[in-house]
N, C-alpha and C positions, 0 to 999 in steps of 0.2 A: 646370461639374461640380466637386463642392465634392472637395479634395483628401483624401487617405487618412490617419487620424490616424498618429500615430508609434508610438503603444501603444495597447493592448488597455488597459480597465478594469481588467482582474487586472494587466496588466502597471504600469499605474501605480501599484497598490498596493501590488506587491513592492517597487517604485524608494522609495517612501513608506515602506515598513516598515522599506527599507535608512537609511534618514534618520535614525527615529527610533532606532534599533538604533545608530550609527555616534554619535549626540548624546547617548547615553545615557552615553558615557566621555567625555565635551571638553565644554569652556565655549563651542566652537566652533559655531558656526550654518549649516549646509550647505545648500546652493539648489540643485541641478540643474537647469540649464537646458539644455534641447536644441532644437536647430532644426536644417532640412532644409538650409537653406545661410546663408552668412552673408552674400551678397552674391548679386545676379542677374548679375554679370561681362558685361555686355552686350558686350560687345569678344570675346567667340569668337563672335558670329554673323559679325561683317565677316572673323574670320580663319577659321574653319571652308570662309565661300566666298572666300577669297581661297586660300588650301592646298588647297583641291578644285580650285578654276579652273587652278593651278599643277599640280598631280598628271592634269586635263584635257589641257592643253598639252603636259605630257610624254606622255602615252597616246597623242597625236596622233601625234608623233614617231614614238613607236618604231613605232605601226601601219604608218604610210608608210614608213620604213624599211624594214622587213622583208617589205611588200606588193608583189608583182614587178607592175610599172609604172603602180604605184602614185607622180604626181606631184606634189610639197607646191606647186608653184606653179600648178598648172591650175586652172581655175576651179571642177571639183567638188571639188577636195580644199579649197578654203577656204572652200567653202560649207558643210561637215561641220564645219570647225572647229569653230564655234559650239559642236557639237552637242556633242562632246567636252567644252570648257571647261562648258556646263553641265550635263552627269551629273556630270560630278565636284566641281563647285559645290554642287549638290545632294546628291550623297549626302556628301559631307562634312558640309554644315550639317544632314542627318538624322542621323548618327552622333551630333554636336554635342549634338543635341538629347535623344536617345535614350538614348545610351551613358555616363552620368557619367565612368567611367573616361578616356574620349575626350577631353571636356570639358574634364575635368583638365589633359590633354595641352596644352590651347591658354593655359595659364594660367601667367603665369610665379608659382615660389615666395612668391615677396616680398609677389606681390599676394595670395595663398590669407593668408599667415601675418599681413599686415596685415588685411585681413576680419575675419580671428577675432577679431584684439586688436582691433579696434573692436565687433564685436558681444560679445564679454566684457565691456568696459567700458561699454556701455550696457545692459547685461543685469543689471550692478550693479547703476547706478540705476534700470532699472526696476520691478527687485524692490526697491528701498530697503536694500539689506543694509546699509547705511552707520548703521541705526537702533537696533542694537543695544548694547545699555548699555555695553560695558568694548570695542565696537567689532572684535566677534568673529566676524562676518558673512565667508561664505567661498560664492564663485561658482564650481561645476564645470560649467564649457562645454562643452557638446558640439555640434561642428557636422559634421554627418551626410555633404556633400556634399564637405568638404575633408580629409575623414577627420584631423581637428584637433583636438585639447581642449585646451583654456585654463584654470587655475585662477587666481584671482584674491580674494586676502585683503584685509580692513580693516586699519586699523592696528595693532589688537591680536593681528593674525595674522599679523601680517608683520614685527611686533617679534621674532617667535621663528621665524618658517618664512622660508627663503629660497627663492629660484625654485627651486634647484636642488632641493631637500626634493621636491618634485612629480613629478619625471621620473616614478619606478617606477608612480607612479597614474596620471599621464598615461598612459604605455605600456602598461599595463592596460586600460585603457578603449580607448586607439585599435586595439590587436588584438583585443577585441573587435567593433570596428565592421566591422573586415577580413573578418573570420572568420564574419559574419552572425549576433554573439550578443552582439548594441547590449544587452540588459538585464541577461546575466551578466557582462557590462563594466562598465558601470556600479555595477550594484551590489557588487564587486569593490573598484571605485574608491573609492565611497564608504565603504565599509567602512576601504578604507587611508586615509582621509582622517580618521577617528576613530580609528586606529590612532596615525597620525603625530603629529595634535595631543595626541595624551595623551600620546606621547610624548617632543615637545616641550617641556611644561608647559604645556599649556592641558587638564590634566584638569576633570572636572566639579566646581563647587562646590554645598554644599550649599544656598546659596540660590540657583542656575541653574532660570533661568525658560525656556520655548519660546519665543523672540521672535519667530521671522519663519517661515513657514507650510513645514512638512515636506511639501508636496508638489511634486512637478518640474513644472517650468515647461518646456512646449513651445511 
């Protein structure tokens, strides 16, 4: 079953009109790129049933406990065990699957926030932003499943913008995504992204050509 796009046609044109509106004051070249996740984190299926079979275990427990002659060593209470260890194996790795928020849960930080910075940095070169002439090429990542955005400048943008320049547009974008309004995020973001660099010194010049393609890359 072919997957659900991330925008609507009107929706990609408003991301696109934010583009060319946001380029219309900077010598700066904006890419949006968004994608569902930056990584498939194969490591929460084994911990989803391994934390269900544990949260199983413990359900056993307490059942027998509190079950008047009810015996953990007889032979039908260890024949249920199983049964126990896998409901909770199971609906765990259904949550896992179902529940993003969940998901999240089984996933240490380090690993979410390295993803990003690898899919940003190939999301560079796969759009080529590296190609434009005074090296003004500027990538706003958005990755949907880590609730995460990355912005990553060429080196004529990173001569005057420092990481830290990004935060307020980062944050812009990532409450949108919280908040279920991924396109008034965005376009938001991008908008402060033409704000910033013209504020930095990268207004537009008079001979600033469109080098690399004003529409968002999902």
């Amino acid at each position: 079953m072919p997957s659900k796009p991330l925008f609507s046609p009107q929706e990609g044109a408003q991301i696109k009109d934010a583009v060319e509106k946001a380029e219309g004051r900077t010598s700066g070249e904006i890419v949006p790129v968004i994608v569902a996740s930056s990584s498939e984190y194969g490591e929460t299926d084994w911990k989803a049933l391994f934390f269900g079979s544990l949260i199983g275990l413990v359900s056993y427990e307490v059942y027998a406990f509190y079950t008047p002659g009810w015996d953990v060593g007889n032979e039908f209470s260890l024949a249920v065990l199983p049964s126990f260890l896998l409901v909770g194996a199971l609906l765990f790795f259904l949550a896992a699957k179902n529940w993003p928020f969940f998901r999240r849960l089984l996933i240490a930080n380090q690993s979410l926030d390295e993803s990003v910075h690898t899919g940003a940095k190939q999301a560079f070169l796969d759009n080529e932003v590296f190609l434009t002439k005074d090296r003004t090429g500027v990538v706003l990542y958005v990755s949907l499943f880590e609730h995460r955005v990355e912005v990553l400048g060429d080196k004529g943008i990173n001569a005057k913008v420092t990481a830290e320049d990004w935060t307020e547009i980062v944050a812009v974008v990532v409450q949108g995504i919280r908040e279920g309004k991924l396109v008034d995020g965005l376009i938001a973001g991008i908008e402060g992204c033409g704000e910033l660099l013209e504020k930095l010194g990268l207004e537009r010049q008079s001979d600033d050509t469109n080098e690399l393609s004003n529409e968002p890359q999902f």
